[in-house]
N, C-alpha and C positions, 0 to 999 in steps of 0.2 A: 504494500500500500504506500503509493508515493507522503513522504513527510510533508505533515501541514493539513489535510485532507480532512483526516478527521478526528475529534478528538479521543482521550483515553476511554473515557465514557461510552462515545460512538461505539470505538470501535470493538470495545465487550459485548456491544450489541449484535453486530454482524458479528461477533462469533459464536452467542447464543444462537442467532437464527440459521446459521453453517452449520453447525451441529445436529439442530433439530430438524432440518429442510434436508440436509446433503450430509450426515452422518461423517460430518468433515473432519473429526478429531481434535477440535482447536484447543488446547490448556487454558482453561480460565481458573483451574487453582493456581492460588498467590497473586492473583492479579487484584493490583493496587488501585483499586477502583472504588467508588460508593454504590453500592448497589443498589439503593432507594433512587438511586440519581440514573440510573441505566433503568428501571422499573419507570421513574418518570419517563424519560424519552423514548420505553418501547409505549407507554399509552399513548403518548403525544403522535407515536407514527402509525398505531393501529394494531401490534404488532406481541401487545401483551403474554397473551397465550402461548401464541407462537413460539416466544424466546424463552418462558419463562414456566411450561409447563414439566421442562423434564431438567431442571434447576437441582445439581447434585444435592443430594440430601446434606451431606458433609459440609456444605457452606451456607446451607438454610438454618441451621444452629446455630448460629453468629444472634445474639440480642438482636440487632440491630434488622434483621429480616422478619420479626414478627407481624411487621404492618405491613410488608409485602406478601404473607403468607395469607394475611386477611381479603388483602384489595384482590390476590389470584384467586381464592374462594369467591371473592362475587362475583368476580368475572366470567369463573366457569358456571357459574349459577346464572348470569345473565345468557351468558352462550347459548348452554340449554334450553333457556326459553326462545330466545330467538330462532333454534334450532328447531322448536315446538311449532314456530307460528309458521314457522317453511310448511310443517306439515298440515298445518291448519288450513293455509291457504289451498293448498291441495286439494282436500278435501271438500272445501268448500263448493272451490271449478268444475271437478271432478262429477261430485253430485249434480251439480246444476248443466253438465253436459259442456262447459266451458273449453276448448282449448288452451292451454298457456301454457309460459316457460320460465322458469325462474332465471333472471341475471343475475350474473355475479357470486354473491354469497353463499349458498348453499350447495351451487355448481361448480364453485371454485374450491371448495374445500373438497369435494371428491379427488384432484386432484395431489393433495397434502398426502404427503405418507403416513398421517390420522388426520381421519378428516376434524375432529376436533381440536388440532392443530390453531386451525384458522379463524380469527375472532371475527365476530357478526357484527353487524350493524344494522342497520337494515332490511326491511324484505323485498326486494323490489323485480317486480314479473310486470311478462307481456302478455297482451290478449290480442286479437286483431280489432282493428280498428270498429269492423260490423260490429264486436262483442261487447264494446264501452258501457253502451246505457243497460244494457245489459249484465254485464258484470257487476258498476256500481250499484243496481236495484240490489243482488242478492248479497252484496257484502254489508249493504245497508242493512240490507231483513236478519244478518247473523251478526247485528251489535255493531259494526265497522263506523264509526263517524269521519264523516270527510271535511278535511282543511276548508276555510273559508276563504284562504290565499290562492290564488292564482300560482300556478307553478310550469306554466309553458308549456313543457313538455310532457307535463306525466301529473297524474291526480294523487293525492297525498291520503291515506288512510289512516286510522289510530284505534287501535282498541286498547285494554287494560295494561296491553304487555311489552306492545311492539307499534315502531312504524312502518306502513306499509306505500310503497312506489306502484302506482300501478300506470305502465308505460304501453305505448303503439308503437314507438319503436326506439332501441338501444339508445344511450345518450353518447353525443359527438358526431353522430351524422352527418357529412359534409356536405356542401350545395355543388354545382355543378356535374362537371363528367363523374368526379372522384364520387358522387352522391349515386348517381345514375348507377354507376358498376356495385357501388354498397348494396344499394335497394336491391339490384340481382342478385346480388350474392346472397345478400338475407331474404330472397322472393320465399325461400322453402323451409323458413326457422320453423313454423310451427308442424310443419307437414314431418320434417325429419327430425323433430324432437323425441329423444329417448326415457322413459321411465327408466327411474335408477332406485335400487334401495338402498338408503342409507340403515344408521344405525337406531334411526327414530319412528322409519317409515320409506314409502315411498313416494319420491316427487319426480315431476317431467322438469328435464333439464335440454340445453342445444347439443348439439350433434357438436363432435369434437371443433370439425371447422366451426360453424358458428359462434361457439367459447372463444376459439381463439380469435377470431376477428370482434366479439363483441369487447372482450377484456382489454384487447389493443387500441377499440376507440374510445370506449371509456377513459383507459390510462393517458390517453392523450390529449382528451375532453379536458380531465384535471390536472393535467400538468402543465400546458399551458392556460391555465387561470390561475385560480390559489395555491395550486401545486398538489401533487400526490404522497401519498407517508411508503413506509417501506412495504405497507402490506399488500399495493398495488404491486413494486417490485416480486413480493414473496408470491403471488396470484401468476404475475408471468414466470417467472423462475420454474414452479413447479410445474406449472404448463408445460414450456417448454420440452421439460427432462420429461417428462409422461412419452412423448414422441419419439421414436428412432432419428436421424439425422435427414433418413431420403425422406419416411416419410411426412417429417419436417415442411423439407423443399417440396416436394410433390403436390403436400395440400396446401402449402400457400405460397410461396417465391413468386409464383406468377401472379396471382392475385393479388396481393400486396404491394407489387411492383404497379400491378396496373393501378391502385388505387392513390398509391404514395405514400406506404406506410412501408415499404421493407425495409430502409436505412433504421427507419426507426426503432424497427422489431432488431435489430440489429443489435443496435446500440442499448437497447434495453437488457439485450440478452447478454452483451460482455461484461453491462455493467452487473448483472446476476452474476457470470463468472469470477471476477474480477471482487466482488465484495461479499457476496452469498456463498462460494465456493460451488454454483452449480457445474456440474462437468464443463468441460470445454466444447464449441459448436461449429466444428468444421466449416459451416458457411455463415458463420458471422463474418468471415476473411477481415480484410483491413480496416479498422474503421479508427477515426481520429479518436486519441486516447484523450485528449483533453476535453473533448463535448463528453466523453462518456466521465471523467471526471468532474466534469462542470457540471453535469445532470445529477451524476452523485450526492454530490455537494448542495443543489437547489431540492432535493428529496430532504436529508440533514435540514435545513434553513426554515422549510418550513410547513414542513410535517404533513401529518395528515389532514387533507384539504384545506389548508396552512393554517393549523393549531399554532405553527409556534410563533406565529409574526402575524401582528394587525397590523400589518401594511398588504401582507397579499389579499385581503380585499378589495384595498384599493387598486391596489396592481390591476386586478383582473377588471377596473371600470374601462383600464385604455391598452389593455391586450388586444394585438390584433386575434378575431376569429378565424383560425388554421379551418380552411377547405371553407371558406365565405371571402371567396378575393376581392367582393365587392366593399363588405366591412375591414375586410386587411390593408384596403390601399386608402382609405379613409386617414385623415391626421388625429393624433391622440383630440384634441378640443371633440373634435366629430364622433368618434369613438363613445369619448362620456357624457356626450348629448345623447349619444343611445341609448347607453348603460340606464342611462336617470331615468330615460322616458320609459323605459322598459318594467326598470324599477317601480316608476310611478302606477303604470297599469297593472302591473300585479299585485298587488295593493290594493287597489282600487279600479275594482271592476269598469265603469262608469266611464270612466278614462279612456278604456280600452275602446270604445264604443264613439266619445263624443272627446278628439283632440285635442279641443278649445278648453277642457279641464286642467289639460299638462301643466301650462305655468302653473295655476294652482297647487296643484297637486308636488310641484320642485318647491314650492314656498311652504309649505304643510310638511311634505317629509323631510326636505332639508331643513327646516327649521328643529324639525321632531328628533330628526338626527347627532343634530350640533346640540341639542339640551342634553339628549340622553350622554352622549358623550361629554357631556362637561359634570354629569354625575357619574362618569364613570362604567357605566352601562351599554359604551359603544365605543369602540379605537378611537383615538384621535388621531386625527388627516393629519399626517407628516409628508411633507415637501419632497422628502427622498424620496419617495414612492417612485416619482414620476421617473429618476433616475436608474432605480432597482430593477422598474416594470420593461425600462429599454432595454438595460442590459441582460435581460431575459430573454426578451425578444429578440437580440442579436444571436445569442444561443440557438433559441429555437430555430431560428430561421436556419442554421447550418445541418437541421433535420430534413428539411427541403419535404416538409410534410404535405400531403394529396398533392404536391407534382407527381407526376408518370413518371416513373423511372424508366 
């Protein structure tokens, strides 16, 4: 690991998850670390369980791990239920004749050499679009309450335990061509979705190709906004190693290339090698060590969907939209005139409908914003932002992401 990268702390961390992901052998007896302080930054990255569930007995006897041995109990007790409400939703569709597919979370942990490895978050499935008012009647009629916010893309559920996503299609979709070849490629998610059983039950999840194209635009969706934590990393890493090498390349070299995501997958996957210890990937071939550094390092900075900096919300008001060239070629001012008005309308339904609301609505929430923030209750807008958010964006752009390759 090149000196400077990452700290002592860090990097206990990536060898708890080398361990428990790639049975790497790393020595973390004697290492001079605080371990409360490695427990903070694996929750900060998403990453808790994962590092932390096969934790030598011999250094959990230290005083000092008692309060980590608590917060790993509720964590696995929080898991569990989240791991519950996978099954719930299930069940639910299931009965009601519903189609769906769970993303992400409960699909990505099949993957984990235990799937209880992988900490939850969320539940978040797709239906097809015909199935909407449909789906939300019967999650309504089994107790489900739905958000009052406006969320773009996907309707927001909640019951006693869990939040629930309920999406028409994966999040990071790109416009244009890169969109046009997406939409084919995901024309048959639901048609070729596989029933799997886990250890709770059974749920329909995607077909191996669709996982790995849904996790790669997710992972890209958040990493250039707020940023992504390591558990995005840990989701591709074992992905990846699931695969043989060809058929790897087989199922997607070409299609990635045609989308403009294979530099990417590229880079994602060395920097797995490279700091996860997953095996090494014959057709990653050459790729610049310093963007795979530089990515390393902006996952570190600011965690999962950037827990550890309130600035990457602001970052993400004047990121350009990767695969929206019409919002990419936009200047930052133009950018967070989006951002706000977008903001405003989801919020506020009313807005959405009748323009002539917008100022309103920038005087109302930006005003609602700057109070909550001067008690505390919201980041305060730091100036660097704007400096931080470019020099991300010069990164990013050396991903040359939904160009054709």
């Amino acid at each position: 690991m090149p000196e400077g990268v990452f700290s002592k702390k860090e990097k206990a961390l990536l060898d708890l998850l080398a361990n428990n992901l790639f049975d790497a052998g790393k020595s973390i007896e004697g290492v001079d670390v605080d371990w409360r302080l490695v427990w903070y930054e694996a929750y900060l990255q998403g990453v808790s369980l994962t590092a932390f569930a096969n934790f030598p007995a011999e250094l959990s006897q230290n005083p000092g791990f008692s309060k980590i041995r608590a917060n790993l109990q509720s964590r696995i007790s929080d898991n569990l239920a989240v791991n519950g409400s996978h099954l719930k939703i299930h069940n639910i569709l299931s009965k009601a004749n519903i189609p769906y597919v769970i993303l992400k979370g409960l699909a990505s942990a099949l993957y984990y050499p235990d799937s209880l490895l992988r900490s939850m978050g969320d539940v978040d499935f797709l239906v097809s679009e015909n199935d909407v008012e449909r789906t939300c009647a019967v999650l309504e009629e089994n107790g489900f309450v739905a958000s009052d916010k406006s969320h773009g893309d996907h309707i927001v559920y909640t019951d006693n335990v869990c939040r629930y996503e309920l999406h028409t299609q994966p999040a990071g979709m790109p416009k244009g061509e890169a969109g046009k070849l997406t939409k084919e490629y995901l024309s048959d998610l639901l048609s070729e979705a596989e029933k799997k059983d886990t250890l709770f039950g059974q749920v329909v999840v995607p077909s191996v190709f669709h996982h790995g194209l849904i996790i790669l635009l997710h992972t890209c969706h958040h990493l250039t906004s707020s940023g992504i934590g390591l558990r995005h990393l840990c989701d591709w890493a074992v992905f990846v190693n699931f695969l043989s090498e060809d058929e790897f390349v087989e199922m997607f070299q070409e299609k990635f290339k045609n989308i403009g995501l294979w530099n990417f997958a590229c880079v994602l996957t060395r920097i797995s090698e490279k700091y996860l210890s997953c095996p090494a990937k014959s057709w990653v071939g050459d790729v610049d060590e310093s963007l795979v550094d530089a990515l390393a390092k902006d996952i570190f900075e600011g965690g999962n969907l950037g827990q550890k900096s309130d600035d990457r919300s602001h970052e993400a008001m004047i990121l350009p939209k990767y695969g929206d060239e019409e919002h990419k070629e936009k200047s930052n001012s133009k950018r967070f005139v989006s951002y706000v008005n977008q903001s405003v309308k989801n919020n506020w339904k009313s807005a959405e409908k009748n323009k002539i609301l917008l100022p309103i609505g920038w005087v109302y929430f930006g005003g609602r914003y700057v109070f909550r923030s001067l008690k505390g209750e919201r980041p305060k807008i730091n100036a660097s932002f704007i400096n931080e958010a470019k020099a991300r964006t010069e990164m990013f752009d050396k991903l040359n992401l939904f160009e054709k390759e």
